[in-house]
C-alpha positions as CSV (number, residue, x, y, z in Angstrom):
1,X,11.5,42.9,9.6
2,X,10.3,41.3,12.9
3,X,6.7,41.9,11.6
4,X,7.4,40.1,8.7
5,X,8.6,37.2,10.8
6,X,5.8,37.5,12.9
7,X,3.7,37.1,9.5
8,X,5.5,33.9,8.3
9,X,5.7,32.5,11.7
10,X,2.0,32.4,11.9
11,X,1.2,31.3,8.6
12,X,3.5,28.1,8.7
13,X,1.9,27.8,11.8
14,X,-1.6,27.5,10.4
15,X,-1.2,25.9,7.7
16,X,0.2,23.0,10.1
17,X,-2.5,22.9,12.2
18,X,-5.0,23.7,9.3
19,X,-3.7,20.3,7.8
20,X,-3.8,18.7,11.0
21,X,-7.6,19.5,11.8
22,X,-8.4,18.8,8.2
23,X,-7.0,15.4,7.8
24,X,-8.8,14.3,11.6
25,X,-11.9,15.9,10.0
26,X,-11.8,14.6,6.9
27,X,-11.5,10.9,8.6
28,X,-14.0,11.6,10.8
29,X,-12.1,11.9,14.1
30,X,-11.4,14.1,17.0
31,X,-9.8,17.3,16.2
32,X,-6.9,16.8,18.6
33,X,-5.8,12.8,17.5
34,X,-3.0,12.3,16.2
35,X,-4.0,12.5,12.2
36,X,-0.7,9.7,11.3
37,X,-2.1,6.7,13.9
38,X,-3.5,3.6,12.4
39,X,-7.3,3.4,12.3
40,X,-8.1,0.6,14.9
41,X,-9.6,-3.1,14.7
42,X,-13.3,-1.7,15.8
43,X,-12.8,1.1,12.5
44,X,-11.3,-1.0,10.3
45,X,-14.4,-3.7,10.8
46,X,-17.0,-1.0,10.5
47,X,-15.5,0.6,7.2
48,X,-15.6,-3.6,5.7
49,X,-18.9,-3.9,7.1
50,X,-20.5,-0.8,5.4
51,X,-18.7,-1.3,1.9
52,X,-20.7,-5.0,2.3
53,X,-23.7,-3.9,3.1
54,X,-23.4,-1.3,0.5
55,X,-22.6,-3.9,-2.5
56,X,-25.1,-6.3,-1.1
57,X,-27.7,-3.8,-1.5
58,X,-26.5,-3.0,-5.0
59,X,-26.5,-6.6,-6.1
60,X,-30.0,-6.8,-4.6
61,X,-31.3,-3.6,-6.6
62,X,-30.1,-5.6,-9.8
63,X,-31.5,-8.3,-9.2
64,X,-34.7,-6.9,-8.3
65,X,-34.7,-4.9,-11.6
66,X,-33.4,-8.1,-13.7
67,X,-36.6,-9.7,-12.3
68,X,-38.8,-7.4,-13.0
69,X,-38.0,-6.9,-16.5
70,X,-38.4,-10.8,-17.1
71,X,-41.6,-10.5,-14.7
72,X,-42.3,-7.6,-17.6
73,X,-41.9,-9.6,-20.7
């Protein structure tokens, strides 16, 4: 019986730490942060600033292909 204890014990155990380490890797923290805080100011500017620079430089592939296929015709 106590082994079987000892078994459940240390599964709960890491599966709470597994989801712990996984949800600081998975958003690209340390392993030890608190997984529940709000990203701050400096993260949340650098996520904005990527998606923009990522649409931009889709909106500038179009229109680089647009103009090529009317530089085409």
């Amino acid at each position: 019986m106590k082994a079987l204890r000892n078994l459940v014990f240390g599964l709960v155990l890491g599966l709470v730490l597994g989801l712990w380490f996984g949800v600081n890797i998975g958003k690209d923290r340390p392993l030890l942060s608190n997984p529940f805080a709000e990203p701050e100011l400096e993260e949340k500017v650098k996520r904005a600033g990527g998606q923009i620079l990522r649409k931009g430089g889709e909106a500038l592939e179009k229109g680089g292909k647009a103009l090529q296929e009317k530089a085409g015709d």
